[in-house]
PQR file of N, CA, C, O and H, with PARSE charges and radii, in Angstrom:
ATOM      1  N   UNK A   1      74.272   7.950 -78.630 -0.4000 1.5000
ATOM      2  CA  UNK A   1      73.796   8.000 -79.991 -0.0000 2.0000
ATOM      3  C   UNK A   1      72.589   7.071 -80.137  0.5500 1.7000
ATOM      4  O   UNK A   1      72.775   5.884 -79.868 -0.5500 1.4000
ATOM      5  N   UNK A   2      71.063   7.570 -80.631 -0.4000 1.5000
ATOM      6  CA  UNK A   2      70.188   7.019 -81.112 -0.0000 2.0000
ATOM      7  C   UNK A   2      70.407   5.608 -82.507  0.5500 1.7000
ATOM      8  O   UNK A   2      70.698   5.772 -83.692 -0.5500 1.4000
ATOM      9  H   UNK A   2      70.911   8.534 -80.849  0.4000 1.0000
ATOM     10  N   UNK A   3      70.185   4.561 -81.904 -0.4000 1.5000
ATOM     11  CA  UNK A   3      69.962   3.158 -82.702 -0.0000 2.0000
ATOM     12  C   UNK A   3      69.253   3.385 -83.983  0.5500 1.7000
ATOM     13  O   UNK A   3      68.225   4.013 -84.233 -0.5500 1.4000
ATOM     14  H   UNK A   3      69.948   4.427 -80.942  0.4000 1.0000
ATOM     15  N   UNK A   4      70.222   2.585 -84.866 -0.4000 1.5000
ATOM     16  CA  UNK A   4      69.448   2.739 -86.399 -0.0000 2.0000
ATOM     17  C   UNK A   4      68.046   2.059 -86.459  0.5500 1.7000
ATOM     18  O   UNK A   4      68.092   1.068 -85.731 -0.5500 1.4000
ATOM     19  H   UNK A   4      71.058   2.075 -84.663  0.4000 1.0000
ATOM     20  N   UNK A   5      66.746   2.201 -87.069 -0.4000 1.5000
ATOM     21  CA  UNK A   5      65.665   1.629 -87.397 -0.0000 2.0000
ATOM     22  C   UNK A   5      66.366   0.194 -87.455  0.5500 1.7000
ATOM     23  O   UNK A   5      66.125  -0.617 -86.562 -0.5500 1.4000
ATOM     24  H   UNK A   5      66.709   3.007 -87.661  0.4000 1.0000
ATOM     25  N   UNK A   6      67.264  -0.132 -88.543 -0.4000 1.5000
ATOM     26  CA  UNK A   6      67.698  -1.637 -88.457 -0.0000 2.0000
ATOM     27  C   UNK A   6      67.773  -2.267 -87.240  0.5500 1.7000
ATOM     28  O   UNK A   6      67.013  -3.162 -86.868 -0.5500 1.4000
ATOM     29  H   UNK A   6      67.459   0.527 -89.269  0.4000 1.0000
ATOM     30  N   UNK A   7      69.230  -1.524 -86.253 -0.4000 1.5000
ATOM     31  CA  UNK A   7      70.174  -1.865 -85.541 -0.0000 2.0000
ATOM     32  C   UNK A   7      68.472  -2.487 -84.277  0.5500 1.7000
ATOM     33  O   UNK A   7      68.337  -3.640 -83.866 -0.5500 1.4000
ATOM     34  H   UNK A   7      69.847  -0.797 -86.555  0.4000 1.0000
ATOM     35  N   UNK A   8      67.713  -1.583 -84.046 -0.4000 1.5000
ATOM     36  CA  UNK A   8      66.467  -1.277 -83.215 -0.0000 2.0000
ATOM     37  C   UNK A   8      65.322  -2.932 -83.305  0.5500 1.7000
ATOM     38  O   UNK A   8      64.613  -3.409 -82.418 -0.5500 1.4000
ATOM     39  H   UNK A   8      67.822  -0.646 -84.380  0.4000 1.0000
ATOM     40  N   UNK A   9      65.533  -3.362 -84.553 -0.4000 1.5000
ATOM     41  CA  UNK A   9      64.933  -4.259 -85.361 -0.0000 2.0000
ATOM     42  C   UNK A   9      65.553  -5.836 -84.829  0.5500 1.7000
ATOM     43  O   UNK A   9      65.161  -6.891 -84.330 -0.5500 1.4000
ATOM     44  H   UNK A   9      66.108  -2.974 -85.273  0.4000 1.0000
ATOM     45  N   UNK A  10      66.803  -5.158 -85.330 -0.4000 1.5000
ATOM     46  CA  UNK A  10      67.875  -6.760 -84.606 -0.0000 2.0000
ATOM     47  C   UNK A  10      67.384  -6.742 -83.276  0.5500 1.7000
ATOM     48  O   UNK A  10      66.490  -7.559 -83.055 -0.5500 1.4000
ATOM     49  H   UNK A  10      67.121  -4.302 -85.736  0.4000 1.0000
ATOM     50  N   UNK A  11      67.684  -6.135 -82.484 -0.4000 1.5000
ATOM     51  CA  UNK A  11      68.082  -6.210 -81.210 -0.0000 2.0000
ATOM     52  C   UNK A  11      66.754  -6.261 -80.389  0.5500 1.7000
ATOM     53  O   UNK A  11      66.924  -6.680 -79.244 -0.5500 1.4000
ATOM     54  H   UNK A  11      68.410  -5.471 -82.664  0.4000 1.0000
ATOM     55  N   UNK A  12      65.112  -5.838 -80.804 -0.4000 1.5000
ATOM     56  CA  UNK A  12      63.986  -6.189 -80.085 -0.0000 2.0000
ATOM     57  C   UNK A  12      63.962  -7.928 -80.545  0.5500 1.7000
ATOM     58  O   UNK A  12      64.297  -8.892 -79.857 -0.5500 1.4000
ATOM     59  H   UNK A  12      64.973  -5.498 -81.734  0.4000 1.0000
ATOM     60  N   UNK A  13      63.434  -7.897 -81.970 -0.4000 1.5000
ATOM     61  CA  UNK A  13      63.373  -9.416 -82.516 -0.0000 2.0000
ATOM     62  C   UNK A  13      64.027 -10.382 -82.734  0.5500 1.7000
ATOM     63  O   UNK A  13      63.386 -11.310 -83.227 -0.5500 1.4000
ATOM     64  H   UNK A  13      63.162  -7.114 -82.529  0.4000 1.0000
ATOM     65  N   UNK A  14      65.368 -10.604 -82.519 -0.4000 1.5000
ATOM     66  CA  UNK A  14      66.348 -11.306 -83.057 -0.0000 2.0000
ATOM     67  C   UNK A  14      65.782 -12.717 -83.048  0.5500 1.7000
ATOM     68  O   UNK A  14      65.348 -13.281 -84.052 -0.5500 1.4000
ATOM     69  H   UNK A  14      65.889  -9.850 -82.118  0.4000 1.0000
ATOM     70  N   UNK A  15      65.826 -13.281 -81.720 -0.4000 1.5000
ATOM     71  CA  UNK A  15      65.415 -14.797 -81.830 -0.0000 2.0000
ATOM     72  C   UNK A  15      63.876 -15.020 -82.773  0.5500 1.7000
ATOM     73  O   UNK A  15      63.780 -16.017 -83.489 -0.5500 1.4000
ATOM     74  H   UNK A  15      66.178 -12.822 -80.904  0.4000 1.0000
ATOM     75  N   UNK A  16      62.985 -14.239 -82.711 -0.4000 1.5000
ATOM     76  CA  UNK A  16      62.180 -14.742 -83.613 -0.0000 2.0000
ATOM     77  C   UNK A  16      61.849 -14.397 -85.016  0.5500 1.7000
ATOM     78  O   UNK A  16      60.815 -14.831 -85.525 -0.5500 1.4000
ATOM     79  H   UNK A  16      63.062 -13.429 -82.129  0.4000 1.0000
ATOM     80  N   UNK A  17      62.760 -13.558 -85.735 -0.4000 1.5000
ATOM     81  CA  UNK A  17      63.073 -13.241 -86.965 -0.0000 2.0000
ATOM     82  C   UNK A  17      63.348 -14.546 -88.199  0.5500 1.7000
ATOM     83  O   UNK A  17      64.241 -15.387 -88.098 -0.5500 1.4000
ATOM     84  H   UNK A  17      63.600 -13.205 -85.321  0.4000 1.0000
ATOM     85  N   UNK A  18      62.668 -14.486 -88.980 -0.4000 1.5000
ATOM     86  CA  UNK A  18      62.727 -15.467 -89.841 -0.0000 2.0000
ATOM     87  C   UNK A  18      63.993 -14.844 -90.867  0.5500 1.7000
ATOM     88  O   UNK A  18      65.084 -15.414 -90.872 -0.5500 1.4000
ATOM     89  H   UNK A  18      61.943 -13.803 -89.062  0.4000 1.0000
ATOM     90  N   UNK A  19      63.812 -13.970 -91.486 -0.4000 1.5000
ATOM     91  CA  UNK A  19      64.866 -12.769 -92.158 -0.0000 2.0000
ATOM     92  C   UNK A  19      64.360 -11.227 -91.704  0.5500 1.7000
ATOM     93  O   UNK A  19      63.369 -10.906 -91.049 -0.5500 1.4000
ATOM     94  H   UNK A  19      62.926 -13.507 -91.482  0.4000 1.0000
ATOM     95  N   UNK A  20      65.128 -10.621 -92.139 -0.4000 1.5000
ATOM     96  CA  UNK A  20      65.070  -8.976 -92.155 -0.0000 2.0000
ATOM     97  C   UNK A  20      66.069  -8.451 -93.717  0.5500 1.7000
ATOM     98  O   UNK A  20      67.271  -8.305 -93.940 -0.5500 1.4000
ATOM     99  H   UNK A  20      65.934 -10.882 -92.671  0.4000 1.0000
ATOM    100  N   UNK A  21      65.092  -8.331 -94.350 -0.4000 1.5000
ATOM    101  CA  UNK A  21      65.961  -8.154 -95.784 -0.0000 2.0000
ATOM    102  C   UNK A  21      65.687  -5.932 -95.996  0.5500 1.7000
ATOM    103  O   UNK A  21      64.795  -5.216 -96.451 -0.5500 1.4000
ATOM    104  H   UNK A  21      64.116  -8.450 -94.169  0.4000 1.0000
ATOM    105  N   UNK A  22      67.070  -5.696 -95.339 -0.4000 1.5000
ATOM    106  CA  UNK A  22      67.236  -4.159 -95.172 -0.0000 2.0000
ATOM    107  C   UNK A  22      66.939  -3.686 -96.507  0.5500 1.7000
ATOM    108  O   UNK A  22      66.387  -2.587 -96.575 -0.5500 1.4000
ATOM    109  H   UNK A  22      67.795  -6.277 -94.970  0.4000 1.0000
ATOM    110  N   UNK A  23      67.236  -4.391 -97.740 -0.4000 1.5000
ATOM    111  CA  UNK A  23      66.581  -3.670 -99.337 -0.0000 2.0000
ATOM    112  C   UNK A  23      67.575  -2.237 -99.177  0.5500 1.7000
ATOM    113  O   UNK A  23      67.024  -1.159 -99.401 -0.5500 1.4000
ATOM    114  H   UNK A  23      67.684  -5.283 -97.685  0.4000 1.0000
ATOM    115  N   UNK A  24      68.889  -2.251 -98.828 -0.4000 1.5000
ATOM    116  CA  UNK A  24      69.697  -0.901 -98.844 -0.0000 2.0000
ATOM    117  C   UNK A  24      70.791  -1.544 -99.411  0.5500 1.7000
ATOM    118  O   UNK A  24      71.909  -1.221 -99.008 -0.5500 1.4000
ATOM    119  H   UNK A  24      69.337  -3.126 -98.646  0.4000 1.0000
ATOM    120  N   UNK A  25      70.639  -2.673-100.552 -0.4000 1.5000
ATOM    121  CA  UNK A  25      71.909  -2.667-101.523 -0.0000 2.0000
ATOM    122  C   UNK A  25      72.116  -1.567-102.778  0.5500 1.7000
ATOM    123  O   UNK A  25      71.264  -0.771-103.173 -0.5500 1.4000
ATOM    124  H   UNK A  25      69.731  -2.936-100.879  0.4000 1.0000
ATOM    125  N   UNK A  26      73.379  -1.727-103.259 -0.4000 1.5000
ATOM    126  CA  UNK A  26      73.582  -0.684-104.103 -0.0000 2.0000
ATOM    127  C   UNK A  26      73.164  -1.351-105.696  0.5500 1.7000
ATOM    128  O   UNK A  26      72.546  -0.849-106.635 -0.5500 1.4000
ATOM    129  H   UNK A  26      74.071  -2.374-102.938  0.4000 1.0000
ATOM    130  N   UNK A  27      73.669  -2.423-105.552 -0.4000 1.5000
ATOM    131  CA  UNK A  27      73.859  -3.635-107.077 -0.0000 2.0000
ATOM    132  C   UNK A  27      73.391  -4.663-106.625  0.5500 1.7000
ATOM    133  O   UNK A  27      73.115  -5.094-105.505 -0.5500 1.4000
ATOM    134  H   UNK A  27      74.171  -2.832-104.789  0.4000 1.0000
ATOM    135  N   UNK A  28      73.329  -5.056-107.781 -0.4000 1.5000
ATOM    136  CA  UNK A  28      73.326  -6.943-107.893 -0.0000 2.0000
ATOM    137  C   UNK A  28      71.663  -7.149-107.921  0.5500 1.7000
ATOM    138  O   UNK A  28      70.758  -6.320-108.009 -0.5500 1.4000
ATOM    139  H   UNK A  28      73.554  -4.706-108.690  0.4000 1.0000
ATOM    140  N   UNK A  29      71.643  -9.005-107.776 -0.4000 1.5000
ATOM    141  CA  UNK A  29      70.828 -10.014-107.633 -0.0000 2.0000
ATOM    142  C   UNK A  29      70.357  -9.960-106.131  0.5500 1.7000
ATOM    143  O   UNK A  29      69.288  -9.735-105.565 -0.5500 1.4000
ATOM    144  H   UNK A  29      72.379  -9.679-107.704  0.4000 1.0000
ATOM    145  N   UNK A  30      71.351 -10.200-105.831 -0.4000 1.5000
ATOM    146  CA  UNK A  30      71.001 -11.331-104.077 -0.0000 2.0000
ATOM    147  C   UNK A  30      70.620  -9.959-103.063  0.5500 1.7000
ATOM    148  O   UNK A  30      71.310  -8.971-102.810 -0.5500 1.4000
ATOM    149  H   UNK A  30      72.220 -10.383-106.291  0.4000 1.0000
ATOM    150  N   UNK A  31      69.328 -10.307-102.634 -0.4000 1.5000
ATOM    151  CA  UNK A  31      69.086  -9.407-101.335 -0.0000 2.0000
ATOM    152  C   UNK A  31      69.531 -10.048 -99.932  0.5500 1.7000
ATOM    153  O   UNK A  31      69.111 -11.134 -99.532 -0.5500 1.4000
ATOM    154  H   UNK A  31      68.768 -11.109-102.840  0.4000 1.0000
ATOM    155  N   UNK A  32      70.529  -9.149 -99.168 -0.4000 1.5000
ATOM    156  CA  UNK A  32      71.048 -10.181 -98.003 -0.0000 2.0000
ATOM    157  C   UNK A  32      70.032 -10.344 -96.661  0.5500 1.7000
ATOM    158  O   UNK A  32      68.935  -9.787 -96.698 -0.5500 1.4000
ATOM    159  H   UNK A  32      70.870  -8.267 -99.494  0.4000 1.0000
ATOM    160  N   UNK A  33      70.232 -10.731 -96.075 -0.4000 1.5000
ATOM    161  CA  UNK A  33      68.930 -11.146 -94.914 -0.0000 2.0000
ATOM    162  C   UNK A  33      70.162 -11.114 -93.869  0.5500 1.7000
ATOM    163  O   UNK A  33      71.173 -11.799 -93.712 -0.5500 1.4000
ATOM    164  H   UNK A  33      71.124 -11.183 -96.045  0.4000 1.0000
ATOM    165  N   UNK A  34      69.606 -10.015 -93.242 -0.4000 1.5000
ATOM    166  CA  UNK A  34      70.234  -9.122 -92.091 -0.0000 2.0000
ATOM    167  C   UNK A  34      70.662 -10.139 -90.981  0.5500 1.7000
ATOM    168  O   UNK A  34      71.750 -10.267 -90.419 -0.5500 1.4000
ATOM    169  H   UNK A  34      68.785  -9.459 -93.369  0.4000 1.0000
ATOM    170  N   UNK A  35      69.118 -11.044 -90.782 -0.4000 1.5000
ATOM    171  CA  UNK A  35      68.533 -11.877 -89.347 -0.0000 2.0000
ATOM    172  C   UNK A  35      70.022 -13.001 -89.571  0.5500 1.7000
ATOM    173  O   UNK A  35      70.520 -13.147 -90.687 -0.5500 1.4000
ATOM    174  H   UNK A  35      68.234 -10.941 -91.239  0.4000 1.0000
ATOM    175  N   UNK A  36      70.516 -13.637 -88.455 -0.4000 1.5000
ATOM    176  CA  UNK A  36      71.024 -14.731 -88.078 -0.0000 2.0000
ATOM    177  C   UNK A  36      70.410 -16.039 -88.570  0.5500 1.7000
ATOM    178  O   UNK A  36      70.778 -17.112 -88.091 -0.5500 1.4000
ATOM    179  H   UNK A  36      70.112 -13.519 -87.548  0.4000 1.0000
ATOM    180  N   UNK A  37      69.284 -15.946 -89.720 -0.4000 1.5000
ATOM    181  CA  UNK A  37      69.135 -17.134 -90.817 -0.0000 2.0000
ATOM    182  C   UNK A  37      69.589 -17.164 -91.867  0.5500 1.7000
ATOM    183  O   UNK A  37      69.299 -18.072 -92.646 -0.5500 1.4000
ATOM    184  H   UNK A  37      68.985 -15.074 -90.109  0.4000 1.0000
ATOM    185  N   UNK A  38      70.579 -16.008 -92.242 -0.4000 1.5000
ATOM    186  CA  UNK A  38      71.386 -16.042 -93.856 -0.0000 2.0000
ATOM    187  C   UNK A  38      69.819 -16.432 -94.780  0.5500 1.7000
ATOM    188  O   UNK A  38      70.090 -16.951 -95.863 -0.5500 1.4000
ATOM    189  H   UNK A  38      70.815 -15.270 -91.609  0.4000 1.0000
ATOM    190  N   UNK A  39      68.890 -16.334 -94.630 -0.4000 1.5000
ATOM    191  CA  UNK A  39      67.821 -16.078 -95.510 -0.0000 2.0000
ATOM    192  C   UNK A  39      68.008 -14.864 -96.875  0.5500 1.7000
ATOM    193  O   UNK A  39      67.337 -13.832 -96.915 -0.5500 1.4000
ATOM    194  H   UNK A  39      68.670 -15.912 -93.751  0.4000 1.0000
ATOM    195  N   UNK A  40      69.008 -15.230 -97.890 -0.4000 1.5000
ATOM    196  CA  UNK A  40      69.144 -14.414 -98.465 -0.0000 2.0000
ATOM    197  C   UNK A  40      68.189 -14.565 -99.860  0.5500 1.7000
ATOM    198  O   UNK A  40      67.853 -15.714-100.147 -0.5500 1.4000
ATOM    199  H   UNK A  40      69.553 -16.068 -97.858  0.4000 1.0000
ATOM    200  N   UNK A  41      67.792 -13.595-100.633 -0.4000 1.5000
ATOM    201  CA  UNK A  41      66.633 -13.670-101.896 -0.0000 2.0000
ATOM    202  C   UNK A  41      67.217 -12.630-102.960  0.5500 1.7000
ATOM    203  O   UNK A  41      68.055 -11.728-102.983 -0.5500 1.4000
ATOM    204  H   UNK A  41      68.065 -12.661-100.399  0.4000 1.0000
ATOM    205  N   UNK A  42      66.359 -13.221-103.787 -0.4000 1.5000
ATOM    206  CA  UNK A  42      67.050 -12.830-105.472 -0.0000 2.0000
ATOM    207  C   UNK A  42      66.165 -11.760-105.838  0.5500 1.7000
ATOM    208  O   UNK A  42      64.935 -11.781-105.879 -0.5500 1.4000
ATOM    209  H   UNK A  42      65.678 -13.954-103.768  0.4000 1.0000
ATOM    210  N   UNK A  43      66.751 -11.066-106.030 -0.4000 1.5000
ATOM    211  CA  UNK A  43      66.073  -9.364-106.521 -0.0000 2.0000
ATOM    212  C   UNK A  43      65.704  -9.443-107.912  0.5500 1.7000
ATOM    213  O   UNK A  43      66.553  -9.651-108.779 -0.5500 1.4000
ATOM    214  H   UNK A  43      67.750 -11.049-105.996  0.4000 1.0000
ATOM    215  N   UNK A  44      64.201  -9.252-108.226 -0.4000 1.5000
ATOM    216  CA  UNK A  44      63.697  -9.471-109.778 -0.0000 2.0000
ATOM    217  C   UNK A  44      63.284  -8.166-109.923  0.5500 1.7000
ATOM    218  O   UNK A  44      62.478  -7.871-109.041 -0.5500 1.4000
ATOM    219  H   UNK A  44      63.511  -9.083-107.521  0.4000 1.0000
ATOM    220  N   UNK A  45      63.553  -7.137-110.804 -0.4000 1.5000
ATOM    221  CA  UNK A  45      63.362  -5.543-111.280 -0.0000 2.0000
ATOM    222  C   UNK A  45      63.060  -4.776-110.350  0.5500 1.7000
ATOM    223  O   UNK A  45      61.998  -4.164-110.240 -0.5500 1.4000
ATOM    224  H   UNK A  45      64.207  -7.377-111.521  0.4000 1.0000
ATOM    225  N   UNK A  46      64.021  -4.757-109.581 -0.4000 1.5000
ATOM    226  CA  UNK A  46      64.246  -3.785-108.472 -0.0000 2.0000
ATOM    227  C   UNK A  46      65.479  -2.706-109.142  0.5500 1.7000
ATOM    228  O   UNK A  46      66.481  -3.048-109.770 -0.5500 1.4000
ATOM    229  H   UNK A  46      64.884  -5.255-109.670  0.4000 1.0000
ATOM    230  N   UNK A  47      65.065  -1.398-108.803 -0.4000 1.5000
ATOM    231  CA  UNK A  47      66.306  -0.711-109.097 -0.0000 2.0000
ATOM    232  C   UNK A  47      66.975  -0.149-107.446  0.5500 1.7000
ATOM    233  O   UNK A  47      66.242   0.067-106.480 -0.5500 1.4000
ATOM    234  H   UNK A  47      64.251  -1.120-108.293  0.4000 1.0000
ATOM    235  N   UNK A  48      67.797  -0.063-107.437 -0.4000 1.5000
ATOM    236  CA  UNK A  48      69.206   0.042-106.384 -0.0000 2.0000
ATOM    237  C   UNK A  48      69.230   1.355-106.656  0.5500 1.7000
ATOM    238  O   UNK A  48      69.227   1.796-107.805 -0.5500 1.4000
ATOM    239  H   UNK A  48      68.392  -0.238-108.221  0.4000 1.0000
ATOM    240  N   UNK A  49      69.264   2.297-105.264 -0.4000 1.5000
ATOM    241  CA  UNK A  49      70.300   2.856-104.994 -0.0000 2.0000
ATOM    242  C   UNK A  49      69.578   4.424-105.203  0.5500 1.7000
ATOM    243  O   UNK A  49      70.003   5.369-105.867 -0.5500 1.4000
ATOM    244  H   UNK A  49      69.266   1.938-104.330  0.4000 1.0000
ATOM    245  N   UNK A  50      67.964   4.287-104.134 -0.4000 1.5000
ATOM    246  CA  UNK A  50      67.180   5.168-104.982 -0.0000 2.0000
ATOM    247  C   UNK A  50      67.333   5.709-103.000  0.5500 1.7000
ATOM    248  O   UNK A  50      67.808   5.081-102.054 -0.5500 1.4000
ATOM    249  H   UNK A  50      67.619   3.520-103.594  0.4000 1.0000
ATOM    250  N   UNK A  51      66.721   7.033-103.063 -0.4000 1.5000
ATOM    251  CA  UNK A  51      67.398   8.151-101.685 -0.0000 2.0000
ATOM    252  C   UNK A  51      66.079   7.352-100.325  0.5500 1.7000
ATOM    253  O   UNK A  51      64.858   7.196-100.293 -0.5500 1.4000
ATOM    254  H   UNK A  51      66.335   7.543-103.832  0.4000 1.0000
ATOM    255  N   UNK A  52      67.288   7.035 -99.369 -0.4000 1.5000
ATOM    256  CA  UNK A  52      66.617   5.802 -98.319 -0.0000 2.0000
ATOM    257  C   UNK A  52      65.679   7.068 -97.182  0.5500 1.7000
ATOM    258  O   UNK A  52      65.240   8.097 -97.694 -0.5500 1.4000
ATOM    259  H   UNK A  52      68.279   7.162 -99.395  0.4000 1.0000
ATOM    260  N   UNK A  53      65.500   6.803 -95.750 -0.4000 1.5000
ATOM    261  CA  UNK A  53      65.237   7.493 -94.926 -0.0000 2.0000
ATOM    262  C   UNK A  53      66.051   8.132 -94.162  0.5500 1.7000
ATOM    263  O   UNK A  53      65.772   8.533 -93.032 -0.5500 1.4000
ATOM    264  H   UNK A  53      65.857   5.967 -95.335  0.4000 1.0000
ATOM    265  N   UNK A  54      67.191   8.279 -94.772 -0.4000 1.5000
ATOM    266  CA  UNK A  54      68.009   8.992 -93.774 -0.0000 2.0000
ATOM    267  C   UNK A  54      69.271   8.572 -93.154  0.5500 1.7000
ATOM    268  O   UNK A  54      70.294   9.189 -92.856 -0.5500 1.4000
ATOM    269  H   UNK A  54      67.417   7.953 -95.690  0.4000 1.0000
ATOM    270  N   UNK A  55      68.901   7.318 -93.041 -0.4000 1.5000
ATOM    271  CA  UNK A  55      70.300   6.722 -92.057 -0.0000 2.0000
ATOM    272  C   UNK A  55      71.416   6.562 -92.864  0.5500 1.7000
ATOM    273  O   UNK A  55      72.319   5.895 -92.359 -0.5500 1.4000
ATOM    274  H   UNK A  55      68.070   6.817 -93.283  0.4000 1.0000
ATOM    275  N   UNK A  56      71.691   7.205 -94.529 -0.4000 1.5000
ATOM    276  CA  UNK A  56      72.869   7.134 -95.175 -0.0000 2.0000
ATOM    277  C   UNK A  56      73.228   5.927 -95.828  0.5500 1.7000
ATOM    278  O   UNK A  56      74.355   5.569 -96.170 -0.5500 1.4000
ATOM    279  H   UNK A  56      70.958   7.747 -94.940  0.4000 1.0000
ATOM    280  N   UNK A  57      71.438   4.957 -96.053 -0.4000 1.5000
ATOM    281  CA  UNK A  57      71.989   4.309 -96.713 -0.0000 2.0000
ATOM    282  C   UNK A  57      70.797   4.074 -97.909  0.5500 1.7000
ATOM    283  O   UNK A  57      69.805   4.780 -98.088 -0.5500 1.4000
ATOM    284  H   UNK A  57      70.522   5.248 -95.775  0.4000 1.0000
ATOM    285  N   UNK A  58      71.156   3.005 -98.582 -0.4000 1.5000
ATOM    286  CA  UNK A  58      70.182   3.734-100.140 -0.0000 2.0000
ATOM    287  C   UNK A  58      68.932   2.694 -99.425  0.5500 1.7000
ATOM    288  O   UNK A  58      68.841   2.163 -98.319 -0.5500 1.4000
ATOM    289  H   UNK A  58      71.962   2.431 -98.436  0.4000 1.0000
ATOM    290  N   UNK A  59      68.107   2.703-100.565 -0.4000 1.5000
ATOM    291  CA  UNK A  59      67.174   1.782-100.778 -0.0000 2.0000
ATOM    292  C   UNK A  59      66.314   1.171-102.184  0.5500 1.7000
ATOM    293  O   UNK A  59      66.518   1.770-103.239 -0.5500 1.4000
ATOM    294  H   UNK A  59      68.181   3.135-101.464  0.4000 1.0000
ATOM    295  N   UNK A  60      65.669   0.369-102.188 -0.4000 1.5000
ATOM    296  CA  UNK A  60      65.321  -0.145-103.243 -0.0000 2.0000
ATOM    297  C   UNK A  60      64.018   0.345-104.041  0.5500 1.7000
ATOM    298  O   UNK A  60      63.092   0.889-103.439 -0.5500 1.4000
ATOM    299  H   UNK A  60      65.503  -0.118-101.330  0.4000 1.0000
ATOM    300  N   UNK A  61      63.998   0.174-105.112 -0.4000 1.5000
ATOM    301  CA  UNK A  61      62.500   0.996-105.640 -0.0000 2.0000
ATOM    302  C   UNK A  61      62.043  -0.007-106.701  0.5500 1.7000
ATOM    303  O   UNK A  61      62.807  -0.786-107.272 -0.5500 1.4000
ATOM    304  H   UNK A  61      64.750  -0.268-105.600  0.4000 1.0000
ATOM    305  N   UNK A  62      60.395   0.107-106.965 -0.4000 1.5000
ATOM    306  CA  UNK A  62      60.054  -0.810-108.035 -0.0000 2.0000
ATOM    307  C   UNK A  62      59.339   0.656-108.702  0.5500 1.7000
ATOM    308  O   UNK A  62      58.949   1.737-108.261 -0.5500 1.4000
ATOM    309  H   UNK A  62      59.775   0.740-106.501  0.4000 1.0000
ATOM    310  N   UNK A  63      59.440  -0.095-110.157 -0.4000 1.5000
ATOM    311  CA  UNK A  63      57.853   0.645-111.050 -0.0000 2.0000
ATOM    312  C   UNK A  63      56.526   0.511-110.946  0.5500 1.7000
ATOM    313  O   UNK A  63      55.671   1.269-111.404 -0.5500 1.4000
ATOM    314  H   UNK A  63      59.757  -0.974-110.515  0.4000 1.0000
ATOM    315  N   UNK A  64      56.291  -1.050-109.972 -0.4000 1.5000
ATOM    316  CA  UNK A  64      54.699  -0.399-109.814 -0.0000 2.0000
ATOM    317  C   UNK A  64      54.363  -1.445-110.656  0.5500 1.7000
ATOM    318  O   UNK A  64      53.715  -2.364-110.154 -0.5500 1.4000
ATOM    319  H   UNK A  64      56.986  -1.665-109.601  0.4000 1.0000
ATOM    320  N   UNK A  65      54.755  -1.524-112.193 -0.4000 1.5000
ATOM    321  CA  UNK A  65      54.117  -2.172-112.800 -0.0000 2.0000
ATOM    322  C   UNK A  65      54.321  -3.821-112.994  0.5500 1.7000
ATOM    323  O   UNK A  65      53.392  -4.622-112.896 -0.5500 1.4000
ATOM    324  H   UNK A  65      55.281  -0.777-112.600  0.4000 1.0000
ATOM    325  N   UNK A  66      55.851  -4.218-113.318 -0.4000 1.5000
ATOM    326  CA  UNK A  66      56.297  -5.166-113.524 -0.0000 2.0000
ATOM    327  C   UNK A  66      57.118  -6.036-112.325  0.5500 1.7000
ATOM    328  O   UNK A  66      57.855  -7.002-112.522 -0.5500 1.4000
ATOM    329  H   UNK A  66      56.606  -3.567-113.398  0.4000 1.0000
ATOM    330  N   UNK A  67      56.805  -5.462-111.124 -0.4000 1.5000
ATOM    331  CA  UNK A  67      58.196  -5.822-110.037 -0.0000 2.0000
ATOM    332  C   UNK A  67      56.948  -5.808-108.901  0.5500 1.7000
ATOM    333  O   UNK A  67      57.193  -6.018-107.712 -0.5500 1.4000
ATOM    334  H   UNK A  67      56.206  -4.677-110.964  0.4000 1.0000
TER
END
C-alpha cells in the first residue's frame, strides 16, 4: 500500500521538522503539530471540515478575507 502525503512527510523529514500542522481537524481551536515537537497552534477563522485531497481526511479553509 502507497504512503499517505503525511505518513511520506514524517518519515523523509522527521529529525529536521520544526512542526507539520496536517490542518485535517474537524473542530476546535488548537491545530495539532504532527512533528515530534508537540508544536501545537491556535486556529483564528478557519472553518473545519471542508473536502481534503483524498486521503479521507478533511481539511481546513479560510475566506480570503479575514483569516
Amino acid at each position: 500500500m502507497m504512503a499517505t502525503y503525511s505518513e511520506r512527510v514524517l518519515q523523509t523529514e522527521m529529525a529536521h521538522l520544526i512542526g507539520y500542522w496536517r490542518l485535517n481537524e474537524s473542530s476546535g481551536a488548537v491545530v495539532a503539530d504532527s512533528s515530534p515537537q508537540g508544536n501545537d497552534a491556535v486556529a483564528n477563522g478557519i472553518t473545519w471540515g471542508a473536502a481534503g485531497i483524498g486521503d479521507g481526511a478533511t481539511a481546513a479553509s479560510w475566506d480570503g478575507v479575514s483569516d
